[in-house]
N, C-alpha and C positions, 0 to 999 in steps of 0.2 A: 458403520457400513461404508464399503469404497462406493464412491459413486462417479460410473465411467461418464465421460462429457463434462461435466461439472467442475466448479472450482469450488472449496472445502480445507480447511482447515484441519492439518492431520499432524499426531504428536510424533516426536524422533524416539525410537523405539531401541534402534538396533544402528552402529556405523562399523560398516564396513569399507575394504581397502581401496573398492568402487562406487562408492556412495553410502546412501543410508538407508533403512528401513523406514517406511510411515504408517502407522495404524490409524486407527480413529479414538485410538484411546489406549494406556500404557499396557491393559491387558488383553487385548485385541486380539483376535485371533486371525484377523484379514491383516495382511501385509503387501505394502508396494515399494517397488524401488525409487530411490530419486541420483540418477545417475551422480559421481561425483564431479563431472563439470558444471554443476546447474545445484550442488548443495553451496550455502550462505557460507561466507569467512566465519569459522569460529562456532559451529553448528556441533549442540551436544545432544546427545540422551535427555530427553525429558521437554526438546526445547518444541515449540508450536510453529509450522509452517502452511501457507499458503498457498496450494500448488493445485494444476487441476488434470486429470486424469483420462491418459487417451490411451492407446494399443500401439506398440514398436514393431516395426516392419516384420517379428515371428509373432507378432499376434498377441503377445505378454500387453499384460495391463503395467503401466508405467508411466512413472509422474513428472512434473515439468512446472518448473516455475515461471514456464516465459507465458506469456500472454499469448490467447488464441484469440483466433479473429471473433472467436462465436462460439457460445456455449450451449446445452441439448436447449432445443425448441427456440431457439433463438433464430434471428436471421443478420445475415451481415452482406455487403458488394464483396466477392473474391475474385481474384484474376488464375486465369487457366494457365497454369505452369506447363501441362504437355499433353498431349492426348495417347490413349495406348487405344488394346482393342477390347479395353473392357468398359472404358469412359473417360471423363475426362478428369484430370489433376489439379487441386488448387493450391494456391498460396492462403495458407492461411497461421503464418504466421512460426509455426511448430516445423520440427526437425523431421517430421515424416507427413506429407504433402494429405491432403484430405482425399478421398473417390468422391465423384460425381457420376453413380451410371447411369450409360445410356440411355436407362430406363427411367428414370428421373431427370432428365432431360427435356426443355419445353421450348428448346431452337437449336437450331446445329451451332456449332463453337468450333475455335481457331485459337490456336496459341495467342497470347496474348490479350482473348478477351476477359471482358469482365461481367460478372454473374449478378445476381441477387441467390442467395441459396439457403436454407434452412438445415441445420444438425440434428441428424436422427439415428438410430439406434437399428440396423438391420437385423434380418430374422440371424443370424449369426453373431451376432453379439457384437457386432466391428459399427462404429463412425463411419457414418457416410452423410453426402451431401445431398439433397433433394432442391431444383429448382419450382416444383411445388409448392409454391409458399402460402397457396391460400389457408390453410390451417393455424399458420403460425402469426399470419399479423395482427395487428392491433387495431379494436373498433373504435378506441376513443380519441378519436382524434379531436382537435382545436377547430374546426373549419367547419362554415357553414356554407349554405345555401347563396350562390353569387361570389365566394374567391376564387382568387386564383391559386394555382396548387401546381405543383414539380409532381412528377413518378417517373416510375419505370415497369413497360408492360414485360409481364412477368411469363403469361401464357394468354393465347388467342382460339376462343370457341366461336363455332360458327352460328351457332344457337344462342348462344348468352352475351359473347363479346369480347372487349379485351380488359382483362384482367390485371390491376394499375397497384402498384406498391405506393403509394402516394409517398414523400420522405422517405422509400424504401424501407417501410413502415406500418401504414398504415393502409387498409383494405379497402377494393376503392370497383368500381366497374365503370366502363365506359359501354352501355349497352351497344346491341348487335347493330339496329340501325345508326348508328351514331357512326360508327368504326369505318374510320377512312381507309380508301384503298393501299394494300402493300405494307399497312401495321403490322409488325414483328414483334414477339418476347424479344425483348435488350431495349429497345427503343424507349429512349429518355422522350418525356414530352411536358406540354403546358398544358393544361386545362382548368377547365370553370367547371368547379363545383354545381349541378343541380338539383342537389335533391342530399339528403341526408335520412337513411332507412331509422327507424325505430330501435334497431339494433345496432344502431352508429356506424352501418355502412357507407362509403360515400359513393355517390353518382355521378360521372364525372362527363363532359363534352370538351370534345378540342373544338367548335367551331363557338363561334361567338353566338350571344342573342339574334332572332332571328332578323330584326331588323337593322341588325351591324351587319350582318354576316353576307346580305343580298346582293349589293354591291362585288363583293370579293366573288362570291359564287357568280356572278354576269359575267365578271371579265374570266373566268377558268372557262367558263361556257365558251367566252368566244374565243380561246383561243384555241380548244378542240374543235372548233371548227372551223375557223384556219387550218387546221393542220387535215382537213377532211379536204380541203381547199374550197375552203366556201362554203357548204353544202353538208348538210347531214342528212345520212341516207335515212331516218326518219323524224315525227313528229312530236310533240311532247305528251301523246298519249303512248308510248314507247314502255316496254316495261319495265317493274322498278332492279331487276336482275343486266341489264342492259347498261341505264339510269347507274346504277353503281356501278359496272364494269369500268366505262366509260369516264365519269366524271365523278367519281366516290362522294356522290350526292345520295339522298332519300327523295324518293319522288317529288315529298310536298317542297324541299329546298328548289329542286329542281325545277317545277314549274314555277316556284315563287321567283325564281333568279330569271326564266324568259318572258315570266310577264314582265317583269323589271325593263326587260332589252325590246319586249315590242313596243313597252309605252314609250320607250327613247327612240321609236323609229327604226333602231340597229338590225332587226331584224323579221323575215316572213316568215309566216308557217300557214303551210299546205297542207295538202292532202297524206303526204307520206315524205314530206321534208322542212327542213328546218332553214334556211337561206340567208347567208347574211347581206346585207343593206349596204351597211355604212361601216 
């Protein structure tokens, strides 16, 4: 059996003045070509090759001994070779550029960027790209509760959170409260591991423990309010839809970082403002 995406092991069958035939076995009756710039020195009837099977610009299924960045259900980082008006282009290695549509798309792109994307099988029988990748990573990752960990957010719910390839890799969630303001799909980041699901999902926070973290959120405090010049137009019972606009805090950070700055004196709070001191 030919299997399209896939790399596979298929016997020389038939050479021709353009290459050569490959079955899956010498009496085969599925046949693919493997063009003659890309057949081995010295390549006969009978001999076994390694080659993995995608579709040529008229849609023909046809083989290829060069390496692809990514094989079906797999994922890999591609970069956007050019945009048209049906998606975007990738490099992925091969003589005819992968689709990324629109429709599997999880942030706008620009020439030259670069993706996390997973290979799938459209309702048309063609390779295509999907930056979707929740289905495709992996839950067993090495990492527990308290490390530190590299990803890349992949997609951004406003409900759930932002969605983290850990090693662009492995499956990861930084919940909804967590998710600092202006997080995008593409964005490389650092975070700490909290939590590891039953199903080896991981949980992930870019701010520190809470009481590393109080200091840093005091002084973003007060420079939002510098930049209010002085004064904010309310008080720390302000709502938490505010609270994140403002300073991509969660309420209880929030009040934890101005209790912090009125026990240092830095600052008053009234009846409906915030005021700084010192």
């Amino acid at each position: 059996m030919l299997l399209l995406g896939e790399k596979q092991e298929l016997v020389v069958v038939k050479t021709v003045a353009f290459g050569v035939y490959l079955s899956d076995g010498p009496d085969g009756d599925e046949r693919v070509l493997l063009p003659k710039k890309e057949v081995p020195e010295d390549t006969k009837p009978g001999d076994v090759l390694r080659v993995f099977l995608y579709k040529d610009s008229r849609d023909r299924l046809i083989a290829t001994t060069r390496e692809p960045a990514l094989t079906l259900g797999k994922t890999a980082v591609l970069t956007v070779r050019e945009l048209s008006r049906i998606g975007a282009f990738l490099d992925w290695g091969l003589e005819k550029d992968l689709l990324l549509p629109f429709r599997e798309q999880t942030a706008q792109l620009k020439e030259g960027d670069s993706c996390l994307a997973a290979l799938y099988i459209d309702k048309s029988g063609r390779l295509c790209a999907t930056m979707k990748v929740y289905h495709y990573l992996e839950t067993g990752s090495p990492y527990h509760a308290g490390d530190q960990v590299d990803g890349r957010v992949y997609e951004v719910s406003r409900n759930f959170g932002a969605f983290v390839a850990v090693d662009d890799r492995y499956t990861a969630l930084i919940p909804a409260r967590e998710v600092p303001a202006g997080i995008r799909a593409g964005d490389l980041i650092h975070a700490r591991v909290t939590g590891v699901k039953e199903d080896g999902k991981l949980d992930l926070s870019i701010r520190e423990k809470a009481y590393l973290q109080i200091d840093e959120d005091a002084e973003n405090i007060m420079q939002v309010i510098d930049e209010f010049e002085g004064v904010l137009p309310f008080n720390d019972k302000v709502s938490p839809e505010i609270i994140k606009r403002e300073f991509g805090l969660s309420k209880n950070a929030f009040k934890r970082a101005v209790g912090r700055l009125l026990k240092q004196g830095r600052i008053e709070i009234t009846e409906n403002r915030i005021r700084r001191i010192k």
